[in-house]
N, C-alpha and C positions, 0 to 999 in steps of 0.2 A: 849521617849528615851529608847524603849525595844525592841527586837525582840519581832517576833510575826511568828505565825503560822495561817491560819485558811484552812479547819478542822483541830482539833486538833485530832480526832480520825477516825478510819476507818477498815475495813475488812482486816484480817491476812494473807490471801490469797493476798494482796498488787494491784498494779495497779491501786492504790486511788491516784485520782490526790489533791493534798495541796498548797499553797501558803505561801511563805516563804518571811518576810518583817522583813529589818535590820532598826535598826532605823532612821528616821526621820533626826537626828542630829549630829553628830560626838564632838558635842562641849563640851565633858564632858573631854576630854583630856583638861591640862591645861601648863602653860609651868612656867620651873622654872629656866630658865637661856636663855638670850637673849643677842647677841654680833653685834654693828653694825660696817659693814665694807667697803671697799672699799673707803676708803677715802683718796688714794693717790694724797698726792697735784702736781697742775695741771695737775690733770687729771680728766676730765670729764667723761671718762667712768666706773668710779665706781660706788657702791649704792648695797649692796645686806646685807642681812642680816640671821646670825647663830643662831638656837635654841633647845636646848633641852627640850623634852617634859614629863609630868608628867608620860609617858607612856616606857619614856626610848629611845624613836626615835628623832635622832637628822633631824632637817627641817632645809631649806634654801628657802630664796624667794630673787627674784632683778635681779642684771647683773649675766652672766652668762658667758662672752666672755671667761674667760678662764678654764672654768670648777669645777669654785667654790662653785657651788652649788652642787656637788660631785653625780649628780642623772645620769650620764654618758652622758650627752649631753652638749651642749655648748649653750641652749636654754633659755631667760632670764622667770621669772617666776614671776606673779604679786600676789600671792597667795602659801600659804609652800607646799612646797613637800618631801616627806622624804628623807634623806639621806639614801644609801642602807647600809647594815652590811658592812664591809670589807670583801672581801673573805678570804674563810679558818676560818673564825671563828664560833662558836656553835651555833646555834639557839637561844640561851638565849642570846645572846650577847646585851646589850644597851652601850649608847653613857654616860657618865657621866659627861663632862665639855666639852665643845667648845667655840673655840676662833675665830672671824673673823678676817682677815686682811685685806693689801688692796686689792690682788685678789689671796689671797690664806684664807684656812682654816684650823685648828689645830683640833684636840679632843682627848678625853682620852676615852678609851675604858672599859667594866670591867675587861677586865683581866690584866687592868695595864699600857698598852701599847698607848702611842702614835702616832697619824694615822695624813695625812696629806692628802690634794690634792687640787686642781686649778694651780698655775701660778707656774712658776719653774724658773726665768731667773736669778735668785741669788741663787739658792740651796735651798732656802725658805722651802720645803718639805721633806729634811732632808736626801734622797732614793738615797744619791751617785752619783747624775743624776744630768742636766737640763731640764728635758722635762716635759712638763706639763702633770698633770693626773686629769682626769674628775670623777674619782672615787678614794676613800678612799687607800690609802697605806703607810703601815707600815713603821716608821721613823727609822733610822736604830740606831745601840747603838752607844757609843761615841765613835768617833773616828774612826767608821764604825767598830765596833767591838762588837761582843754576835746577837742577832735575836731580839733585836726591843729598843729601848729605854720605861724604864718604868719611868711612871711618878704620882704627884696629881697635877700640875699644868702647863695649858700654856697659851701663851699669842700670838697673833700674830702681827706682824707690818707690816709695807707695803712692805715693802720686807724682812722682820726680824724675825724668831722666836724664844722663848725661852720657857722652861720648868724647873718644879723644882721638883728636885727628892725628893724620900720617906725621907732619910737621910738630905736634905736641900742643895743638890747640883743643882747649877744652871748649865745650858745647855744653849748654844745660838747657832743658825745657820742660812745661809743669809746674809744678810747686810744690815748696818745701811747706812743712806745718810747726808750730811752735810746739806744737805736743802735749800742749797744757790747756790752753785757752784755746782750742781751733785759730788761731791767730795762724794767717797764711801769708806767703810772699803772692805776688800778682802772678796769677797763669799766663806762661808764655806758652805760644799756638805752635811756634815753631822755635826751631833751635836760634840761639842767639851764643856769641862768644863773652865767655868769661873774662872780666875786664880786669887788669893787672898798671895802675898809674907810674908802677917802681921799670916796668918794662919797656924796652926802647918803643914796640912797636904796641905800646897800650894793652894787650893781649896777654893774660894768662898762659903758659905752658907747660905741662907735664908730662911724666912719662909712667902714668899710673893712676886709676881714678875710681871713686866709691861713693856712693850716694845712698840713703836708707830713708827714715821720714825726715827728719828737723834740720840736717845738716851734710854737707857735702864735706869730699877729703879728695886729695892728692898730692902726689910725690914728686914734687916739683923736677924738672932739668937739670937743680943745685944739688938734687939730693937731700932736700928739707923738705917738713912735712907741711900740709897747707890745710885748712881749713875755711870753711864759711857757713854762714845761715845764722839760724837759731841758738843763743847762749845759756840756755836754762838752766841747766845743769852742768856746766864746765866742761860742755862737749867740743868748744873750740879749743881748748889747752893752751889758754893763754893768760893762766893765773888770773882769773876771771869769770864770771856768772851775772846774767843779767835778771834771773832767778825765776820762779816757774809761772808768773801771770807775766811776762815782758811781752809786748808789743814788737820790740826790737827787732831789725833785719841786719846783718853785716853781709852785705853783699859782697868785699872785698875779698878773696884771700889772703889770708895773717900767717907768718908762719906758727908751728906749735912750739911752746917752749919745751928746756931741757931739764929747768929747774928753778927751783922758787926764787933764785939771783936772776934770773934771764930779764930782760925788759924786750921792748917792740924793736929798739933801735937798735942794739947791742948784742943779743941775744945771750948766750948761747941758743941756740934752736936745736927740735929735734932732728937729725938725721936718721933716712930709715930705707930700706930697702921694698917692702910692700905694707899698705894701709888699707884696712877694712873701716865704714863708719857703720855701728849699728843705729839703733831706735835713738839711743842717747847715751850712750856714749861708744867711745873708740879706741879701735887695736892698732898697732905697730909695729914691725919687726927690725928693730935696729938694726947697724951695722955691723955689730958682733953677734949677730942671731940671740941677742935679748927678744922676750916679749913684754910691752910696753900697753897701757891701758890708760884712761882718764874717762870722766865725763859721769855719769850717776853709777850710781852702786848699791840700789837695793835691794837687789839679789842675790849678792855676791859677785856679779858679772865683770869686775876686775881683777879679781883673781889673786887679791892679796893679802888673803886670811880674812878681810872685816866685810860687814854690812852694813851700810850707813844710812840707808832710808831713802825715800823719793825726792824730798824735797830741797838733799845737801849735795851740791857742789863740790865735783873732785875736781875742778880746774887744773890741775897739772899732770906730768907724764906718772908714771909708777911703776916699778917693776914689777910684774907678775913671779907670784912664789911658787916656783914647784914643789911637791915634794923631797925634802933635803936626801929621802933615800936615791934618788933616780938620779944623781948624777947631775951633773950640768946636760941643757935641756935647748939644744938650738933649734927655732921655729924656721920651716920654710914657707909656713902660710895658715893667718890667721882671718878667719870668718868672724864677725860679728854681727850679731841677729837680737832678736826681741829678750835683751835682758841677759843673753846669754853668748858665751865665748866658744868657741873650737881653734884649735891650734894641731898641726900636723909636723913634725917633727922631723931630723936630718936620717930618723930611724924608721919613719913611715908611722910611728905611731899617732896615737889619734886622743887629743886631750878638749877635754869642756870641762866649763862650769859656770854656775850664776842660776839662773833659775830653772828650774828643773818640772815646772807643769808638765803633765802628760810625758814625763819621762821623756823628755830631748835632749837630757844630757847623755842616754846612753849607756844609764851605769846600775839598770835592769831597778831603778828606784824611785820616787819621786819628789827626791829630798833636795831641796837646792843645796849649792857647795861654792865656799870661799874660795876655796883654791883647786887647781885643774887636778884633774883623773882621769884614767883612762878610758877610754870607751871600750866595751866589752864587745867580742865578734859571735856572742849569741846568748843564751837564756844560761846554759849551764857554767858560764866561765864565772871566775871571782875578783876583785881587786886586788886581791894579793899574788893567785896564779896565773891569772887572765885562762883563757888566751884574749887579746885582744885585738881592738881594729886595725886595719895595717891600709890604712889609705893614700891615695894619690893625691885625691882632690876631696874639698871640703865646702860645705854651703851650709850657713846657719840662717834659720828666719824663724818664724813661727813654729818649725818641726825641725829637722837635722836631715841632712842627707850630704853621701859621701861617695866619693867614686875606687874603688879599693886597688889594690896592686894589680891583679888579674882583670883590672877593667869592667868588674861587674858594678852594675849601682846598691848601693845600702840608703835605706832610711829608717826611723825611729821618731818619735813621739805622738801628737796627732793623728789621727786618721779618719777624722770623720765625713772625708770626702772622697776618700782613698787617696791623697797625695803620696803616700807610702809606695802606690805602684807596685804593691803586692796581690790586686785583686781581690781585695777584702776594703769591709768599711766599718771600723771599728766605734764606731761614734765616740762616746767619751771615755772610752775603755784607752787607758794608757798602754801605748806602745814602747815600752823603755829601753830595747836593748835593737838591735840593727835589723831588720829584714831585708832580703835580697827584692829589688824589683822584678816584678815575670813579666820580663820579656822574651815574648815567644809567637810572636804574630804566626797566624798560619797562612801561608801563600795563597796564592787564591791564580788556578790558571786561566788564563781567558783568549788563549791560541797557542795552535804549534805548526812549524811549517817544517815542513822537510828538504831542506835546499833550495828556502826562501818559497816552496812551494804550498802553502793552506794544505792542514789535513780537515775532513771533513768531519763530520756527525759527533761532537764533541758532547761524551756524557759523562758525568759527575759521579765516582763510584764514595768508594771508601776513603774518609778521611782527607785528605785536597786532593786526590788521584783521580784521574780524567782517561777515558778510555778514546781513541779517534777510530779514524779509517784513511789508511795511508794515500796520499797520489799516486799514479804511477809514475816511474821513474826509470831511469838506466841502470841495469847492472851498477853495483860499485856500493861506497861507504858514501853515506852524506852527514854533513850535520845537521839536528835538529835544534831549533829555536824555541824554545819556549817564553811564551809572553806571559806574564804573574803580575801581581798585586800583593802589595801587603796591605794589612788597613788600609784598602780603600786607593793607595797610594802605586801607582804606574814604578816599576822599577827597570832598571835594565834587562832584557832577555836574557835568561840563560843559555848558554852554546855548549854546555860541556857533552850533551850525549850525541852518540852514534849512532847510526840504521845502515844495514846495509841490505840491499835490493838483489835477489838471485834470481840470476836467469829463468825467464818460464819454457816451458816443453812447446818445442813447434816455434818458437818466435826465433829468428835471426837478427845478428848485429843491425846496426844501421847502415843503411847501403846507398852509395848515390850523394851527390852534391842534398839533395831533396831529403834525403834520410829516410824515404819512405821503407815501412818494415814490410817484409813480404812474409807471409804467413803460409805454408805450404803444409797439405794437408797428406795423407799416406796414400788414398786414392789421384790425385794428382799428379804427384812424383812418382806411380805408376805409369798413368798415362803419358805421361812425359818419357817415359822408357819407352813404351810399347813406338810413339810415334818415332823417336831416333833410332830404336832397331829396322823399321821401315824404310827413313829415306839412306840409312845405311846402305841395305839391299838394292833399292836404286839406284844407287852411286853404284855397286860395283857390278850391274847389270848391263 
């Protein structure tokens, strides 16, 4: 896993030919946030998925139809490719958060700024526009006003995004859908702030925030959990359903109750420390590391032993039931996705359940499950022995994917666009139990300098290894520079190798203010004798 050089040294006078070999592997990048997307229901053509990497580049692998894998083509990818910088930004520039949706993508940039691109047909992208952009572009300020929106947080939906500012102001733009009736809220072009009547300054605030199709969430400033949009299914948990043909919008946030006594004015409300919203319904992680559910349950996807159907209403919170053997069971972070739950544990482990198509729960099956299980960390483990997932990070949509202890990516179910990012395309062949994503780009060299000096004749051997022809140079070590690409994508030069340049036969140091080298040949510095034994003998004649 090193560059390498061989020869490592050679004549000053340059024209050494050397071999220049990047390493073997690329896998020492590691990735620290992973978002699966594309999970607009009935729609088949989703499946791709967003990652940021330990290196600061954000990757994208899967569908591509509308250009949400942001690498400027509309070409599906079964393996990550980088996302490029946005134009206009600094060289140093990395990606620091990204969000998937269903065929669009979000990210936060360093310098602050929220960047979008893929699918445009709700304003989704935030750019004053509907047209779709295959490449990264800056979301504009609210209310299409100042030169970019800045943010620490976004989150993306299927046609919906939101962000949450430095100060705890939420941002939404897009639209939400009822989920029943295609019944939508009105496309907004650009970001506008989430209105709050109970707040001094009218303005919504939180400090945590989750958007999916029909309904938004967030973890208020108070420490209570909020909701709004769409009521179909008891997805806002406010003991309440406006049921699955409603018209209805609740543009306000409400907070969620705590239990079937709570009213609007009085509560008790939930408190919670992080909220995920899926498709229809929603997770919570209480303040005692409960996990917390409401909102439809036809798949099981609350996690409390029953199924209740499409069309019934869980309007309140619920405690999710672990299995009684495991102990008390504290959540650090819950994902909810299309019908289905994951939960990550104060033990690293890794639990789902709720609908189980194409094996996304994980659990090498395709059987949906009322109540959470473990996720298996390959084909040969068991439920009873595992071994199983031991993850850091979690992303539930239309497939699963997780980020593990070791930083590597896992995903399972789907894969018929290769979201999986194992380099395969499985079409409707279920994936049920985790695959590692291959990442492994191979470098690609496109210069070397040798103490900042161009080597010449640069030829392509074995494997990404480039043969040159050195400059000439002074006696001594230098360093070499190597300029690469990964996919496509400009990276920093490498500096770690060495050359050192040995003196040639017949040449002398550098002489003179001028440095001119003088080059003396054997016949020369003969004649150079013969004439000083000469005027010797005339001196002492």
């Amino acid at each position: 896993n090193q560059w390498n050089i061989n020869p490592d040294k050679g004549s000053q006078l340059g024209s050494e030919s050397t071999t220049i070999t990047p390493p073997h592997s690329t896998s020492g990048i590691r990735f620290n946030q992973i978002s699966s997307g594309g999970y607009a229901p009935y729609d088949v053509t989703g499946g791709y998925s967003l990652a940021v990497g330990s290196d600061g580049k954000a990757y994208a692998w899967g569908n591509n139809k509308y250009g949400q894998l942001g690498n400027g083509t509309t070409t599906q990818q079964s393996t990550p490719v980088p996302v490029p910088k946005p134009a206009g930004t600094p060289m140093d520039f990395t990606y620091m958060q990204a969000a998937a949706g269903g065929h669009h993508s979000l990210a936060i940039g360093s310098d602050g700024y929220v960047y979008a691109w893929g699918n445009n047909d709700h304003g989704q992208l935030g750019n004053n526009t509907k047209s779709n952009s295959s490449t990264p572009v800056r979301v504009h300020g609210p209310n299409n006003f100042g030169e970019g929106l800045k943010a620490i947080q976004v989150s993306a939906g299927v046609w919906s995004s939101t962000a949450l500012g430095a100060d705890g102001t939420v941002y939404t733009w897009g639209s939400l859908q009822s989920g029943w009736n295609h019944t939508e809220s009105s496309p907004q072009t650009v970001p506008t702030t989430v209105k709050d009547p109970s707040d001094a300054s009218g303005v919504f605030h939180a400090v945590q925030i989750s958007t999916h199709w029909s309904f938004d969430m967030a973890l208020g400033q108070d420490g209570y959990v909020y909701t709004w949009g769409y009521n179909t299914n008891g997805q806002l948990g406010n003991n309440s359903s406006d049921g699955t043909s409603t018209t209805v919008f609740h543009p306000t946030p409400s907070r969620v109750f705590a239990s079937s006594q709570s009213t609007a004015a009085a509560g008790p409300w939930l408190k919670a420390v992080q909220v995920s919203a899926g498709v229809l319904h929603a997770l919570a992680i209480g303040e005692d590391g409960n996990t917390w559910s409401w909102g439809m349950n036809a798949n099981g996807e609350l996690g409390n032993g029953t199924s209740t159907g499409e069309a019934v209403a869980n309007p309140l919170p619920v405690r999710v039931q672990y299995p009684a053997n495991t102990g008390t069971v504290t959540a650090v972070q819950v994902s909810a996705g299309s019908y289905l739950s994951l939960v990550v544990d104060t033990d690293g482990n890794t639990w789902s359940w709720g609908w189980n198509s194409y094996g996304k729960l994980g659990d090498n099956s395709t059987s949906d499950r009322t109540i959470p299980g473990k996720v298996f960390a390959s084909a040969q483990s068991t439920s009873s022995a595992g071994p199983w997932l031991n993850a850091a990070q979690i992303s539930a949509g239309y497939f699963s994917s997780a980020i593990g202890t070791d930083g590597y990516a896992k995903a399972w179910g789907r894969n018929n666009y290769g979201q999986l990012g194992n380099g395969t395309t499985s079409g409707e062949n279920p994936n049920p139990v985790p695959v590692q994503v291959a990442f492994n780009l191979p470098p690609v060299i496109t210069g070397v300098r040798f103490d900042q000096t161009p080597a010449t004749g640069l030829k392509r051997g074995d494997g990404s290894s480039v043969t040159v022809l050195t400059p000439a140079h002074q006696p001594g070590m230098v360093t070499v520079s190597v300029d690469y690409t990964l996919g496509s994508a400009l990276q920093q030069p490498d500096t770690s190798l060495r050359y050192t340049y040995l003196p040639a036969a017949g040449v002398l140091p550098r002489a003179g203010g001028e440095g001119i080298l003088l080059a003396l040949t054997t016949g020369m510095t003969g004649m150079g004798g013969v004439l000083a034994s000469r005027r010797h003998r005339r001196e002492q004649h």
